[in-house]
N, CA, C and O atoms as a Tinker XYZ file with bonds, in Angstrom:
   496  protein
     1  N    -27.315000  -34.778000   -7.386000    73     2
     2  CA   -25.948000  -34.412000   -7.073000    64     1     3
     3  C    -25.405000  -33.399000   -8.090000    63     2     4     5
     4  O    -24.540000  -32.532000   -7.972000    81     3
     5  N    -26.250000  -33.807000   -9.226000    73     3     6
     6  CA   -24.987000  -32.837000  -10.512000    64     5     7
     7  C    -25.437000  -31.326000  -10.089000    63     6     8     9
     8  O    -24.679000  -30.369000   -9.928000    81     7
     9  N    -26.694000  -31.343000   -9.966000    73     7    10
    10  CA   -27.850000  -30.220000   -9.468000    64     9    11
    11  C    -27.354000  -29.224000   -8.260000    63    10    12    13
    12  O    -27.412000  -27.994000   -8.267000    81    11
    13  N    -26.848000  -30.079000   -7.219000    73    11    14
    14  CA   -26.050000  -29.201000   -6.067000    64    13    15
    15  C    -24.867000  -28.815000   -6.391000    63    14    16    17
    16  O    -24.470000  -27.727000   -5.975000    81    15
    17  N    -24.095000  -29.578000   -7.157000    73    15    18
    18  CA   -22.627000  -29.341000   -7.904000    64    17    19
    19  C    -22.543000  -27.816000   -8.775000    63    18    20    21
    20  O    -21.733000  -26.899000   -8.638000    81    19
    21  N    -23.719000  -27.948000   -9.715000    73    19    22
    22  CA   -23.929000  -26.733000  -10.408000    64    21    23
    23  C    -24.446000  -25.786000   -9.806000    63    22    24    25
    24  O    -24.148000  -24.694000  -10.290000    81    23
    25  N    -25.596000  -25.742000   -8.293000    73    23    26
    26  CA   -26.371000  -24.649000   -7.977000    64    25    27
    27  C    -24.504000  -24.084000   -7.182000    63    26    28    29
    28  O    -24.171000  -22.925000   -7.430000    81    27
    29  N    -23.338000  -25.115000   -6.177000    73    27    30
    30  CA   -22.169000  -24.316000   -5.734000    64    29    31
    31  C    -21.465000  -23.565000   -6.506000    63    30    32    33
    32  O    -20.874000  -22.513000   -6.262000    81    31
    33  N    -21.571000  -24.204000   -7.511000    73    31    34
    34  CA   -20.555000  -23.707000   -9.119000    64    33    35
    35  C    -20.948000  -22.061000   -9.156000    63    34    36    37
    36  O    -20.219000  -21.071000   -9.095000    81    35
    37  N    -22.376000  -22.192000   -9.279000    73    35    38
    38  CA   -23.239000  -20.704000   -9.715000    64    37    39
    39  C    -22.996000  -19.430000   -8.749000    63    38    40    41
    40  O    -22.723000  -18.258000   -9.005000    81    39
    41  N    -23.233000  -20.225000   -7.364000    73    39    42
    42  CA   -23.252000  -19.319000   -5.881000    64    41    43
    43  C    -21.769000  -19.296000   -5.572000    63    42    44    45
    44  O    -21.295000  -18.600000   -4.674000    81    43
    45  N    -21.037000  -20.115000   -6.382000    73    43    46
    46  CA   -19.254000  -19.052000   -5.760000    64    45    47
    47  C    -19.004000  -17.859000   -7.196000    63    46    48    49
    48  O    -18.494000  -16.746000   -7.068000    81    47
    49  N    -19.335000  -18.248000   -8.055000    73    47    50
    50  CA   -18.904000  -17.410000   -9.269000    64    49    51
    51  C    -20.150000  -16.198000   -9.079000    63    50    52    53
    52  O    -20.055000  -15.280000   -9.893000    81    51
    53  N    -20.799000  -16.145000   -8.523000    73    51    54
    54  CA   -21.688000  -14.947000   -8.193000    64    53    55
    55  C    -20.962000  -14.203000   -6.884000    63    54    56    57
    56  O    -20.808000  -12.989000   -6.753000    81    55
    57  N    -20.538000  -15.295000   -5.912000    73    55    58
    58  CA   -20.003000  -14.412000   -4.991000    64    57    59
    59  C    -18.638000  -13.714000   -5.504000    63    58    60    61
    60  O    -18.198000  -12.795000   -4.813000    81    59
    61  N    -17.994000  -14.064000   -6.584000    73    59    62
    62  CA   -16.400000  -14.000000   -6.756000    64    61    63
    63  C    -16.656000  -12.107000   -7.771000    63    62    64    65
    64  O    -15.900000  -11.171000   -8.029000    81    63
    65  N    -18.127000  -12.411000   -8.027000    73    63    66
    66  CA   -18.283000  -11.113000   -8.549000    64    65    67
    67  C    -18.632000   -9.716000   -7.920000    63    66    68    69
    68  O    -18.534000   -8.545000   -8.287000    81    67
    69  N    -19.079000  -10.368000   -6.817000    73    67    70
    70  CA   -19.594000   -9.243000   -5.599000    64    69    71
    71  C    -19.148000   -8.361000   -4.946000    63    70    72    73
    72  O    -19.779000   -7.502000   -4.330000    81    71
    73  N    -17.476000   -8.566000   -5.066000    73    71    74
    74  CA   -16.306000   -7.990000   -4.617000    64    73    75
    75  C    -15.628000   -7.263000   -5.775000    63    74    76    77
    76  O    -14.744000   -6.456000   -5.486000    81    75
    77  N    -15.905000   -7.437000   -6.891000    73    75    78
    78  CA   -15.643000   -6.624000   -7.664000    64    77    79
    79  C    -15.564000   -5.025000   -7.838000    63    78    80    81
    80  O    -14.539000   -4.345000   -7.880000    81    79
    81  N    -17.314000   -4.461000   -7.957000    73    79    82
    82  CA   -17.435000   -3.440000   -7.878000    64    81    83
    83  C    -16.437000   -2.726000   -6.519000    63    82    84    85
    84  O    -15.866000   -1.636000   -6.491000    81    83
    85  N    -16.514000   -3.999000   -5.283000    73    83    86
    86  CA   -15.473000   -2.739000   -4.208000    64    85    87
    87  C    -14.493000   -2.506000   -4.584000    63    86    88    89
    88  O    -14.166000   -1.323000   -4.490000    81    87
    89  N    -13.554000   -3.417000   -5.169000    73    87    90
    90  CA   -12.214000   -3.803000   -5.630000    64    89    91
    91  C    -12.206000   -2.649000   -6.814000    63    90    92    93
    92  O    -11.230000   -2.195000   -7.412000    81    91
    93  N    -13.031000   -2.456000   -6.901000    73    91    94
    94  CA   -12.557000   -1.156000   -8.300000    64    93    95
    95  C    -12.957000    0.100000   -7.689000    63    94    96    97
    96  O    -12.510000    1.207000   -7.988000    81    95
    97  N    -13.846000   -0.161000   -6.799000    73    95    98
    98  CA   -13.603000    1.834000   -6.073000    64    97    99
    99  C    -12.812000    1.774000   -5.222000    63    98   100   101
   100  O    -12.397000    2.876000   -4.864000    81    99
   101  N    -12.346000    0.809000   -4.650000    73    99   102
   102  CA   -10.661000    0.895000   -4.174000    64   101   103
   103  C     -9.664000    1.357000   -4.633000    63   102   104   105
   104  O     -8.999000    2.255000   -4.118000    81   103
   105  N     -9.398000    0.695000   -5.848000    73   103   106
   106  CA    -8.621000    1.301000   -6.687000    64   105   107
   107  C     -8.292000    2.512000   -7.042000    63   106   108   109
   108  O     -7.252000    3.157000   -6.912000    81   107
   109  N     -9.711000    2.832000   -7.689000    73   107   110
   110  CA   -10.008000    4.256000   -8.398000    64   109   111
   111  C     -9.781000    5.140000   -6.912000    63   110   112   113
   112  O     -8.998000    6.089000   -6.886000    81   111
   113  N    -10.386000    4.809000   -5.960000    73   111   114
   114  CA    -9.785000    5.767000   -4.654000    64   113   115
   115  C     -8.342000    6.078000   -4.506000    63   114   116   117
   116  O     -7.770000    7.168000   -4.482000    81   115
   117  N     -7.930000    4.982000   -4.422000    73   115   118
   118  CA    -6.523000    5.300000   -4.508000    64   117   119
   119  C     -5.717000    5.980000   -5.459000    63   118   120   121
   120  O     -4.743000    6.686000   -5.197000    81   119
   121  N     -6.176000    5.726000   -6.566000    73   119   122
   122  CA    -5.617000    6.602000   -7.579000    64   121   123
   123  C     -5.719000    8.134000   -7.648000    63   122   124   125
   124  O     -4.843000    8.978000   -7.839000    81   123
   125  N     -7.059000    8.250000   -7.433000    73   123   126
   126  CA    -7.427000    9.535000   -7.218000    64   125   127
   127  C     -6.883000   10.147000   -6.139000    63   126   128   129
   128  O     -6.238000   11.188000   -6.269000    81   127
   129  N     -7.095000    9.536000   -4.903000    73   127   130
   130  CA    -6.732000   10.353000   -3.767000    64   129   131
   131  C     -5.574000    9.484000   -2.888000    63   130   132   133
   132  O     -5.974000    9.148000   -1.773000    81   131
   133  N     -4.512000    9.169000   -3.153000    73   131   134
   134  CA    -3.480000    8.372000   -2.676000    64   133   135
   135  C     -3.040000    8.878000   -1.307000    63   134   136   137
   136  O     -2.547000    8.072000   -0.518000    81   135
   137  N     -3.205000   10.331000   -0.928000    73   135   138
   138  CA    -2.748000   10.889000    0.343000    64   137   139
   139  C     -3.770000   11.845000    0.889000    63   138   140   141
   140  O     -4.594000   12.305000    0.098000    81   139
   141  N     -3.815000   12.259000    2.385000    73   139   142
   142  CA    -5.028000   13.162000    2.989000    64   141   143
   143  C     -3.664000   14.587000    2.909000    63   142   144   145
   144  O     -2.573000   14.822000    3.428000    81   143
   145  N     -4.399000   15.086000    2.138000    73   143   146
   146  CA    -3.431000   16.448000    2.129000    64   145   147
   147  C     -4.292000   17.988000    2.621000    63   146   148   149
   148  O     -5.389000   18.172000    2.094000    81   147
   149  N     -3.874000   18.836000    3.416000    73   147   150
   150  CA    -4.214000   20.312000    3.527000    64   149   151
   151  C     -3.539000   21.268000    2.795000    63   150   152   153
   152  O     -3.747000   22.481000    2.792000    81   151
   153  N     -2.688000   20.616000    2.152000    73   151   154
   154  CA    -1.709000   21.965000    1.551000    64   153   155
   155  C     -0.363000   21.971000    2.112000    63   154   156   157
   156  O      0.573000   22.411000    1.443000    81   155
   157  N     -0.181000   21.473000    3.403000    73   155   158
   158  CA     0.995000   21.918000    3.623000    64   157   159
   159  C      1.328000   20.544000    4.477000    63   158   160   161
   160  O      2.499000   20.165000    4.474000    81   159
   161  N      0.150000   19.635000    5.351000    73   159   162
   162  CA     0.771000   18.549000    5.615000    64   161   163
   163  C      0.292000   17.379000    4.895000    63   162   164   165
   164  O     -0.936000   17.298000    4.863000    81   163
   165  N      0.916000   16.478000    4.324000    73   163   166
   166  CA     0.342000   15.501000    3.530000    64   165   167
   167  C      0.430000   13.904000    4.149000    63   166   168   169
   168  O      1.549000   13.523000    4.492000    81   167
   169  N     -0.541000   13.112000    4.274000    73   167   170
   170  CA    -0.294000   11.727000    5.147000    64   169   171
   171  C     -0.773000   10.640000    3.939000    63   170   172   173
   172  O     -1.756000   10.498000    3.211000    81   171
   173  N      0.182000   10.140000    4.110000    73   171   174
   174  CA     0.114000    8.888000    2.249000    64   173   175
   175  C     -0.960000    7.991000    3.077000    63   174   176   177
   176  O     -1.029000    8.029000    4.306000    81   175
   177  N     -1.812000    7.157000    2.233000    73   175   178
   178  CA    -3.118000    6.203000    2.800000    64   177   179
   179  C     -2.146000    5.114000    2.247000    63   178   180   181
   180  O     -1.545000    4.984000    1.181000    81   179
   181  N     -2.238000    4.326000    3.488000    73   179   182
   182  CA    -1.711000    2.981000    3.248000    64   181   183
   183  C     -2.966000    2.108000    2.322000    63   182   184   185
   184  O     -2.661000    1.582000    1.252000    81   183
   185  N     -4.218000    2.039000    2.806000    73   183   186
   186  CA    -4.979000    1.506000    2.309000    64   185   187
   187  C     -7.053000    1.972000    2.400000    63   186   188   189
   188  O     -7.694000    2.612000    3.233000    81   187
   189  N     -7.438000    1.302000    1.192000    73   187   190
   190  CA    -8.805000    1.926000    1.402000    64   189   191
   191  C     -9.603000    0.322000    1.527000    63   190   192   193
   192  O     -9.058000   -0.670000    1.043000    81   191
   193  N    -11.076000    0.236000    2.307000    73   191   194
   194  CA   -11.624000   -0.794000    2.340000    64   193   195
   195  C    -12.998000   -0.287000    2.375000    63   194   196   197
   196  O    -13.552000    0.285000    3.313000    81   195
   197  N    -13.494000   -0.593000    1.162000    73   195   198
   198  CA   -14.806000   -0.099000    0.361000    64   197   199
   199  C    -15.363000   -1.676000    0.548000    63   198   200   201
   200  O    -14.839000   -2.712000    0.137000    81   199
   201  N    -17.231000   -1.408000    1.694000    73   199   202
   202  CA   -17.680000   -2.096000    1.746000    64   201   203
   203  C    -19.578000   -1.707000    1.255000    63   202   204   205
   204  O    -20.261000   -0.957000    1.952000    81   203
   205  N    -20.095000   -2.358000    0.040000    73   203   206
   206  CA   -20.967000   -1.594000   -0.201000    64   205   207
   207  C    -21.946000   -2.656000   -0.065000    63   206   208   209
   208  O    -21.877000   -3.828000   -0.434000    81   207
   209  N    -23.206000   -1.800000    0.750000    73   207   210
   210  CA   -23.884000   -2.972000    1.238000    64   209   211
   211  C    -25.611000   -1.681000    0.111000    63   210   212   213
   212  O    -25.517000   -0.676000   -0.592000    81   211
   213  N    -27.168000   -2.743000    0.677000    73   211   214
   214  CA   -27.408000   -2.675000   -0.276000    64   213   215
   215  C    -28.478000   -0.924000   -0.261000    63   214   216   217
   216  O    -29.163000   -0.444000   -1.164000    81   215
   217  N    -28.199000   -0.397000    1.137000    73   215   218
   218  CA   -28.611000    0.871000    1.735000    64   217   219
   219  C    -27.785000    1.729000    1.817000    63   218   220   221
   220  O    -28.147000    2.899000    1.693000    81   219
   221  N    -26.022000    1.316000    2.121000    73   219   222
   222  CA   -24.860000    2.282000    2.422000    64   221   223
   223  C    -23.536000    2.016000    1.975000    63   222   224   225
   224  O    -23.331000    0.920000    1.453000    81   223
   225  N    -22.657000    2.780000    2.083000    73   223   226
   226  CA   -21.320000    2.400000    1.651000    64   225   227
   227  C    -20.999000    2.398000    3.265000    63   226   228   229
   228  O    -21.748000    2.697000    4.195000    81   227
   229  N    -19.556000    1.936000    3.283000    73   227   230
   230  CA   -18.679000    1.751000    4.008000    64   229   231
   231  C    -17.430000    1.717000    3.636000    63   230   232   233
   232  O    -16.961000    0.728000    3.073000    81   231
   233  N    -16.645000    2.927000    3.934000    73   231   234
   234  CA   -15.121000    3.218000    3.491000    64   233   235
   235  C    -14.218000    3.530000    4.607000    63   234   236   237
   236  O    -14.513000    4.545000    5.239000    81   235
   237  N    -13.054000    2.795000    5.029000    73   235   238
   238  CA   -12.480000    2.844000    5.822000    64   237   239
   239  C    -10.996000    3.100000    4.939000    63   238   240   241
   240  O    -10.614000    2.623000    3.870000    81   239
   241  N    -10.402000    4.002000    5.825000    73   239   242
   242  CA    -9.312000    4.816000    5.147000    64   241   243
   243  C     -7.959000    4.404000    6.301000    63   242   244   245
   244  O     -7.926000    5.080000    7.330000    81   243
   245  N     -7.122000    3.561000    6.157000    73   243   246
   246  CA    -6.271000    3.117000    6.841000    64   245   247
   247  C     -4.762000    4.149000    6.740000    63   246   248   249
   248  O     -4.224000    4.390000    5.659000    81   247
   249  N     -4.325000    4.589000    7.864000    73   247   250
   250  CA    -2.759000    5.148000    8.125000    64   249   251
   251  C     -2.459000    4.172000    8.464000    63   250   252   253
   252  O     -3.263000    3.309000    8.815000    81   251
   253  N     -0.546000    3.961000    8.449000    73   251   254
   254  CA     0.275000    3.415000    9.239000    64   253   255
   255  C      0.893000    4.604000    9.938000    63   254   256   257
   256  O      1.154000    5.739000    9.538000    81   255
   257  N      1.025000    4.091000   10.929000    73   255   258
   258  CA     1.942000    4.350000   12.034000    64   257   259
   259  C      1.704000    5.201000   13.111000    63   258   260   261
   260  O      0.501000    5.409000   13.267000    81   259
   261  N      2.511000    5.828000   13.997000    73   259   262
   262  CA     2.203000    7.031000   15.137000    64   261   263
   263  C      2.644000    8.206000   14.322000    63   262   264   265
   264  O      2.032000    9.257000   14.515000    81   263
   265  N      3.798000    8.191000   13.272000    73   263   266
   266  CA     3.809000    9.386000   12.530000    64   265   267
   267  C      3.060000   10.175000   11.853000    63   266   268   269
   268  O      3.348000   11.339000   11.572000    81   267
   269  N      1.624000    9.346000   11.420000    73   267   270
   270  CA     0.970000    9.677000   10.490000    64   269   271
   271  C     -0.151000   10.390000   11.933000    63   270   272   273
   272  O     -0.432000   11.587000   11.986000    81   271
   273  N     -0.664000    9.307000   13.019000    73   271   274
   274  CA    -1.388000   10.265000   14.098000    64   273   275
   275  C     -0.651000   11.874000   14.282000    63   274   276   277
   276  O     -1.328000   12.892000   14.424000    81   275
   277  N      0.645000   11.857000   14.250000    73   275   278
   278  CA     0.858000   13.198000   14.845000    64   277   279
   279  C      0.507000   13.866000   13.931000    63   278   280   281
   280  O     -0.335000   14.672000   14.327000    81   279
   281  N      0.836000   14.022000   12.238000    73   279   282
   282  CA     0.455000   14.458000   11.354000    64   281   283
   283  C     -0.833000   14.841000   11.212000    63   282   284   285
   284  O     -1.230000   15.999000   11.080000    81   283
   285  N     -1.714000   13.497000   11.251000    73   283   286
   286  CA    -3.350000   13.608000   11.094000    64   285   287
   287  C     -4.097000   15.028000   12.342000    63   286   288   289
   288  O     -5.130000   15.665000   12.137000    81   287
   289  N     -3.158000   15.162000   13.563000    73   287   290
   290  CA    -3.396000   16.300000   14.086000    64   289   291
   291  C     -2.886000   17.598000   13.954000    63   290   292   293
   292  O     -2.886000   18.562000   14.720000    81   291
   293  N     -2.486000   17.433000   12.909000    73   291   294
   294  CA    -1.659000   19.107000   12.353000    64   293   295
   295  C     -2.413000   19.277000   11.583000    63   294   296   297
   296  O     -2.449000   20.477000   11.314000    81   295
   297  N     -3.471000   18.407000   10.720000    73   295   298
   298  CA    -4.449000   18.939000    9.606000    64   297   299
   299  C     -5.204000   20.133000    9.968000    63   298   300   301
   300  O     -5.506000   20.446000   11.119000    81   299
   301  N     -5.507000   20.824000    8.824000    73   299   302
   302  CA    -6.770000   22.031000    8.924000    64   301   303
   303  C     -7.833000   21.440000    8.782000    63   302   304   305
   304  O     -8.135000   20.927000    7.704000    81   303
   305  N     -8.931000   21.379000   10.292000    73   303   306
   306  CA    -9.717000   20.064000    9.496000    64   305   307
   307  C    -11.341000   21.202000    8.699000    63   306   308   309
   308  O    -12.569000   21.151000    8.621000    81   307
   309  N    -10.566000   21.790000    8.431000    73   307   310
   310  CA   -11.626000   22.194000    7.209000    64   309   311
   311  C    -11.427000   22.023000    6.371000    63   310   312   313
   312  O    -12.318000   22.193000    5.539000    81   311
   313  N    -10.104000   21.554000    5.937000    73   311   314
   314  CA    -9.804000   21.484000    4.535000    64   313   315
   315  C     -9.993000   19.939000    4.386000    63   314   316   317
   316  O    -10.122000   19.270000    3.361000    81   315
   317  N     -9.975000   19.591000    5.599000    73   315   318
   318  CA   -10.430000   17.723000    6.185000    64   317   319
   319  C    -11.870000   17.754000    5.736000    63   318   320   321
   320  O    -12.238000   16.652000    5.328000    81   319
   321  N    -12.130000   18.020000    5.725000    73   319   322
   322  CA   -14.175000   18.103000    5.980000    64   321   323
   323  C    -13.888000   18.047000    4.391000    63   322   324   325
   324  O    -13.869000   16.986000    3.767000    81   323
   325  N    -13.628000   19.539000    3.708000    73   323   326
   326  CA   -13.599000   19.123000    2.431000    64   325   327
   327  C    -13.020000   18.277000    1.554000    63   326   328   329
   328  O    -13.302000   18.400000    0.362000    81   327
   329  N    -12.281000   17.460000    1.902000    73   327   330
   330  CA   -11.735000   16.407000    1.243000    64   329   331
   331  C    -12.155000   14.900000    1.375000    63   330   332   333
   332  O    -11.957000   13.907000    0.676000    81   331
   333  N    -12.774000   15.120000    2.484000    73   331   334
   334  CA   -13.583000   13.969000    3.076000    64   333   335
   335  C    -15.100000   13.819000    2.067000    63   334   336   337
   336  O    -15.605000   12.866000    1.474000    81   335
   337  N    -15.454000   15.135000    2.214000    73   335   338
   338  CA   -16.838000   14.825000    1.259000    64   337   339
   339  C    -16.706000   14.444000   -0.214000    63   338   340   341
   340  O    -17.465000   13.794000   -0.932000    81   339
   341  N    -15.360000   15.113000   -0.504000    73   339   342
   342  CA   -15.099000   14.610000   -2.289000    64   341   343
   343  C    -15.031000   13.355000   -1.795000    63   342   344   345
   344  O    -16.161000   12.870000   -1.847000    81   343
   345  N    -14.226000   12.574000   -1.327000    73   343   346
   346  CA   -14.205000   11.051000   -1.233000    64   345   347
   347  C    -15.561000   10.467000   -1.492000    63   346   348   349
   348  O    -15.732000    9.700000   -2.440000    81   347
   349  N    -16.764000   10.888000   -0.479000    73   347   350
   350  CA   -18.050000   10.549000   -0.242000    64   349   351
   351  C    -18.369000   10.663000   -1.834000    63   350   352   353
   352  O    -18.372000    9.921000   -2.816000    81   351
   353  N    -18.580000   11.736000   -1.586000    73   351   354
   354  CA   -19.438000   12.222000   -3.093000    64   353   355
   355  C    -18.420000   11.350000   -4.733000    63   354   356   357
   356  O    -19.017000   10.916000   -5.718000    81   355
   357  N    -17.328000   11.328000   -4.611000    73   355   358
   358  CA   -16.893000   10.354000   -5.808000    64   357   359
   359  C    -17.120000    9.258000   -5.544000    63   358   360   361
   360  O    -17.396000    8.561000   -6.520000    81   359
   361  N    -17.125000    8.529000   -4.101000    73   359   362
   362  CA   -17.771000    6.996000   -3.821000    64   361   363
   363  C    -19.402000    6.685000   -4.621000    63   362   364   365
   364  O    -19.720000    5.679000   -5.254000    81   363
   365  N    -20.127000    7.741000   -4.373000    73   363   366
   366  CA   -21.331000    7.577000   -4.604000    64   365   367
   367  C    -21.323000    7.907000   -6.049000    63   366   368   369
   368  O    -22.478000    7.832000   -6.470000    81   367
   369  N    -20.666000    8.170000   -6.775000    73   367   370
   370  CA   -20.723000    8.469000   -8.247000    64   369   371
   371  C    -20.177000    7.114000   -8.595000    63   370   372   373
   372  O    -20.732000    6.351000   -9.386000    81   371
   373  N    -19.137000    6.877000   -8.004000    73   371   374
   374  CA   -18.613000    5.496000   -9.349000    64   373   375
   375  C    -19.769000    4.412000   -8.840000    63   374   376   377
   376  O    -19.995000    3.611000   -9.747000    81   375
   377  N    -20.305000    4.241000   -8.040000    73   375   378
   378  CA   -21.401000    3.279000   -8.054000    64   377   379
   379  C    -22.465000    3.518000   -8.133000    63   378   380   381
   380  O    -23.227000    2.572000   -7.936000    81   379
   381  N    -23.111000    4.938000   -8.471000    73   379   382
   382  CA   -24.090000    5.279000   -9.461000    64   381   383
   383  C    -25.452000    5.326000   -8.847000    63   382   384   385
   384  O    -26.520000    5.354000   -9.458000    81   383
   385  N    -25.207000    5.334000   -7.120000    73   383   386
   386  CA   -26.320000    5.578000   -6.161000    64   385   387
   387  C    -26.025000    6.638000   -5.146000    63   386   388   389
   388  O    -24.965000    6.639000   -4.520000    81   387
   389  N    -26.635000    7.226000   -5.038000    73   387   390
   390  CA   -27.069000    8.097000   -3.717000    64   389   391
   391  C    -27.173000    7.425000   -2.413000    63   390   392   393
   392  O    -28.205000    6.820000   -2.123000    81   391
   393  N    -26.279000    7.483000   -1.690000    73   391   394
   394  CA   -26.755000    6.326000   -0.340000    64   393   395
   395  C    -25.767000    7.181000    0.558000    63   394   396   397
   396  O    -24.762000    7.863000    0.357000    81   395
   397  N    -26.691000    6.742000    1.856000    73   395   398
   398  CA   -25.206000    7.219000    2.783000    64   397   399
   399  C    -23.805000    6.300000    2.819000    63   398   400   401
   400  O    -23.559000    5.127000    2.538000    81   399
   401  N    -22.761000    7.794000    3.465000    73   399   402
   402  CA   -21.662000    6.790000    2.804000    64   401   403
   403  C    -21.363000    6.915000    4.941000    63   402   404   405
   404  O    -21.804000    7.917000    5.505000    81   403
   405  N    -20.770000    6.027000    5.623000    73   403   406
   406  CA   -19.861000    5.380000    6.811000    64   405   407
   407  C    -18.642000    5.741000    6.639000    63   406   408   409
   408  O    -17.774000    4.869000    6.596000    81   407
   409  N    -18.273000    7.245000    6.489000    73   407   410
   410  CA   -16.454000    6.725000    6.706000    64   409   411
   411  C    -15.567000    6.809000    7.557000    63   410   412   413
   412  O    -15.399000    7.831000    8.222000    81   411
   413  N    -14.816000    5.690000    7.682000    73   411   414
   414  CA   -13.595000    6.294000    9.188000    64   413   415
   415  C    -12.127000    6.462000    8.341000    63   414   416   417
   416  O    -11.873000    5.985000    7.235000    81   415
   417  N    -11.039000    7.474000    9.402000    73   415   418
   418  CA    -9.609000    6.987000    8.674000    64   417   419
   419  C     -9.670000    6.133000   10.057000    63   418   420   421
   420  O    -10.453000    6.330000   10.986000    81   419
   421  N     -8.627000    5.106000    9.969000    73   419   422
   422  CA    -8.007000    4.865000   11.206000    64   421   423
   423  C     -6.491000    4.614000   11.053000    63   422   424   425
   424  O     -5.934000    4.659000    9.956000    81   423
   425  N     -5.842000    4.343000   12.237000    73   423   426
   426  CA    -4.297000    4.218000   12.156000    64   425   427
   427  C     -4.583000    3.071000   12.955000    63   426   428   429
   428  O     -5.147000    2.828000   14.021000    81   427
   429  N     -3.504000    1.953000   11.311000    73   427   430
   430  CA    -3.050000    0.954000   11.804000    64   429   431
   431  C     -1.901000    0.432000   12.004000    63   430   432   433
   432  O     -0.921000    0.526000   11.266000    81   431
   433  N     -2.004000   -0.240000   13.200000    73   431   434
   434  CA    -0.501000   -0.578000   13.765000    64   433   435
   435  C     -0.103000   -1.809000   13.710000    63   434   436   437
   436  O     -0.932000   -2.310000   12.951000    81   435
   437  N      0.348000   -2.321000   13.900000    73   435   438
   438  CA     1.042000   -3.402000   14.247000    64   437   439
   439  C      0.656000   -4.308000   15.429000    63   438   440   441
   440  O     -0.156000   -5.229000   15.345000    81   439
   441  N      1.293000   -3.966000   16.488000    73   439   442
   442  CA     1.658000   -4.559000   17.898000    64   441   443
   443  C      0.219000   -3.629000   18.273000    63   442   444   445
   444  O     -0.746000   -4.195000   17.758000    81   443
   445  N     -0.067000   -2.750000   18.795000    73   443   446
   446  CA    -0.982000   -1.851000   19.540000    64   445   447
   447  C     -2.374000   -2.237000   18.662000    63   446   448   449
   448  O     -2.417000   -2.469000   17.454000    81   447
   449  N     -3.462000   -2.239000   19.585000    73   447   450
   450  CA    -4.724000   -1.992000   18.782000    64   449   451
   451  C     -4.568000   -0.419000   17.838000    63   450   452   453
   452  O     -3.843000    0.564000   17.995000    81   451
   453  N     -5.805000   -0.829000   16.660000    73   451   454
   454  CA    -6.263000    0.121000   15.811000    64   453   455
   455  C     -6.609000    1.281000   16.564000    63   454   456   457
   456  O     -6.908000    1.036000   17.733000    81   455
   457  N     -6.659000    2.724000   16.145000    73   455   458
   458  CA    -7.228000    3.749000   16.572000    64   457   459
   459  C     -8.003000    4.342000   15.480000    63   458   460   461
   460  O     -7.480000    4.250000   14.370000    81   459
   461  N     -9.034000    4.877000   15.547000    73   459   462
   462  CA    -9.987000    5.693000   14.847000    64   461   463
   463  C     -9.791000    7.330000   15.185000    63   462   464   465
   464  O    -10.127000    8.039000   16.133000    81   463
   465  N     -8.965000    7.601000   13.728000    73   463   466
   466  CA    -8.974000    9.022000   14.167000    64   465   467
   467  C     -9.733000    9.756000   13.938000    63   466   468   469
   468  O     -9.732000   10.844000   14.513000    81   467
   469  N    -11.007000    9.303000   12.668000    73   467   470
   470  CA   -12.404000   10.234000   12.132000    64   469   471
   471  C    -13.434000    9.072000   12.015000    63   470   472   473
   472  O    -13.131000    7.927000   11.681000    81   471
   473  N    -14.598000    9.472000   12.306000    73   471   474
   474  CA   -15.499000    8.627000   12.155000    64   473   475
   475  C    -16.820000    9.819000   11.559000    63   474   476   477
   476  O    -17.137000   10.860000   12.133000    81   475
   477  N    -17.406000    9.281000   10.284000    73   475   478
   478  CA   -19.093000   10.646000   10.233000    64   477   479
   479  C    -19.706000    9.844000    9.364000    63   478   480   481
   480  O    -19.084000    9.438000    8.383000    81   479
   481  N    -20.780000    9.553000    9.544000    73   479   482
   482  CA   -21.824000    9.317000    8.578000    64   481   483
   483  C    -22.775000   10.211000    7.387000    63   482   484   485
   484  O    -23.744000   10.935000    7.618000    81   483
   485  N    -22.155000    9.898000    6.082000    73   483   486
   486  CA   -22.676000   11.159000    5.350000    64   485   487
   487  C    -23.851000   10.723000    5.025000    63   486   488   489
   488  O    -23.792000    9.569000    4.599000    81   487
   489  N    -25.281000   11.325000    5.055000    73   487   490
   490  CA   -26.606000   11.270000    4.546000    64   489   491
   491  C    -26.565000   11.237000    2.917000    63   490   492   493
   492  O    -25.554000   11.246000    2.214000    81   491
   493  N    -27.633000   11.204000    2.589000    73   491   494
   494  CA   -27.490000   11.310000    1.071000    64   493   495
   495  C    -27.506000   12.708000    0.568000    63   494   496
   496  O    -27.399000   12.931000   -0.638000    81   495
């Protein structure tokens, strides 16, 4: 019994660490890049959800609202493309691997289902 007591003890305090590393390129995302900007229209990120598995990342870039869709379609999306890959490419630096990165923005709502306004898979 003490044996199963200590192997749960071990396997939650290992899991409580696993979330860490996301929880800090969350952060650091946000800090760094708090809004999707072109220069002239800027859409604040409500939230980032960094999921790093042990082949790829997974970063999902959350809007609120329908204001931010109309916005997200006034972007230059070249200047989208390039801002999108800094994301990629600083994801893959603070965790210190080369992997493909999964990213979507989407707009989330409330009442209405989610919409996906970008979805690309970056290679390494």
């Amino acid at each position: 019994m003490k044996k199963f007591i200590l192997g749960l003890a071990i396997l939650t305090s290992i899991s409580a660490f696993a979330g860490e590393k996301e929880d800090r390129v969350e952060q650091s995302l946000m800090t760094k890049y708090p809004a999707i900007t072109d220069g002239t229209t800027s859409i604040n990120i409500n939230e980032y959800d960094v999921d790093i598995h042990k082949s790829r990342i997974e970063i999902k870039i959350e809007l609120k609202g329908d204001k931010d869709k109309e916005s997200f379609a006034k972007l230059d999306k070249n200047k989208l493309e390039t801002l999108v890959k800094d994301i990629v490419t600083y994801s893959q630096n603070e965790i210190g691997e080369k992997v493909p990165v999964k990213l979507e923005i989407e707009l989330d709502r409330d009442i209405l289902p989610d919409e996906t306004l970008y979805k690309h898979t970056f290679e390494k």
